[in-house]
C-alpha positions, -999 to 999 in steps of 0.1 A, spaced: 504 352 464 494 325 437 469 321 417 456 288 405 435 285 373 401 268 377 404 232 365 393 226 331 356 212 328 363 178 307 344 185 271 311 167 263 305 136 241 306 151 207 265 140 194 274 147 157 280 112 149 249 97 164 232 122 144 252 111 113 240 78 127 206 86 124 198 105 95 215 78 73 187 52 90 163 78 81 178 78 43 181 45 40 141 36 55 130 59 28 150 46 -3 134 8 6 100 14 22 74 8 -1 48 35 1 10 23 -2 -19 42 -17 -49 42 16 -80 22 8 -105 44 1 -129 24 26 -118 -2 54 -115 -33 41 -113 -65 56 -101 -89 27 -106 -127 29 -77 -151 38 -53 -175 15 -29 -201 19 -10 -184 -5 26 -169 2 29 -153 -33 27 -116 -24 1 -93 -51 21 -76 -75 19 -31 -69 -5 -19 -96 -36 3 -95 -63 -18 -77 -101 -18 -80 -116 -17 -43 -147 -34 -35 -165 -25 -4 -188 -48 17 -218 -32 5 -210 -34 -30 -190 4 -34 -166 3 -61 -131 29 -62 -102 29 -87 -81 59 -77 -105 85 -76 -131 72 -92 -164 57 -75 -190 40 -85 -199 30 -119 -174 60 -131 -146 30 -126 -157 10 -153 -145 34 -187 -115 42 -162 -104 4 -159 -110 -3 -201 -86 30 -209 -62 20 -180 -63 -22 -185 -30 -34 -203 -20 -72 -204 -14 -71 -167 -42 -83 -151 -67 -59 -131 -64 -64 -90 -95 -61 -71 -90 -61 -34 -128 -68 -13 -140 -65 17 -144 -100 33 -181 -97 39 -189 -92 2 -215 -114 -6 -200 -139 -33 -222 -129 -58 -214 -98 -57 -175 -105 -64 -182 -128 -89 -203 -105 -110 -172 -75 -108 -148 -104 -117 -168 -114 -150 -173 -82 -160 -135 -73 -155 -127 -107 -178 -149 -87 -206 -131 -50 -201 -96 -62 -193 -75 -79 -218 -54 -92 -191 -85 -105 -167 -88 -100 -133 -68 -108 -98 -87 -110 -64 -63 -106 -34 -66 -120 -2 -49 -117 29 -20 -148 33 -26 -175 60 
């Protein structure tokens, strides 16, 4: 009497290199992604023409009702912040686009006063 062997099941698609595949993507997304701070509020901020993108520095937020943030601080507490922090760079300040004018202008002149470098308003680009 014979007896034939079962036939062989054929072997799988080794996944090993898609998942080679995939975890240098993942590497590689991390190294170049630039990772940005949350606004402490939402923010809607005005549009530009401009296609010069805003340099990465700390920012000075400016909501619609007037609330200020630099990193932590809130308030008026930003202002000693922004004089110890200010180099030659100048100081960004991102606001909401329904801040009244007045109310941006009066920030911007008293960052020209604290801020050896001035002051920066960023936009969205249009």
């Amino acid at each position: 009497m014979r007896i034939d062997m079962p036939p062989r099941r054929p072997r799988g698609e080794s996944i090993i290199p898609m998942i080679n595949v995939v975890f240098l993507l993942l590497i590689f997304f991390l190294l170049t992604a630039q990772i940005a701070r949350p606004t402490p509020f939402a923010l809607t901020p005005p549009d530009s023409r401009s296609d010069q993108p805003a340099p990465v520095q700390d920012v000075l937020f400016l909501s619609a009702e007037g609330e200020l943030a630099w990193n932590e601080a809130r308030g008026d507490a930003v202002w000693p912040l922004i004089r110890a922090a200010a180099g030659d760079a100048p100081v960004q300040i991102r606001a909401d686009a329904a801040t009244p004018a007045t109310v941006v202008a009066t920030h911007l002149a008293h960052l020209r006063r604290i801020a050896p470098g001035g002051a920066q308003l960023v936009v969205n680009g249009g």
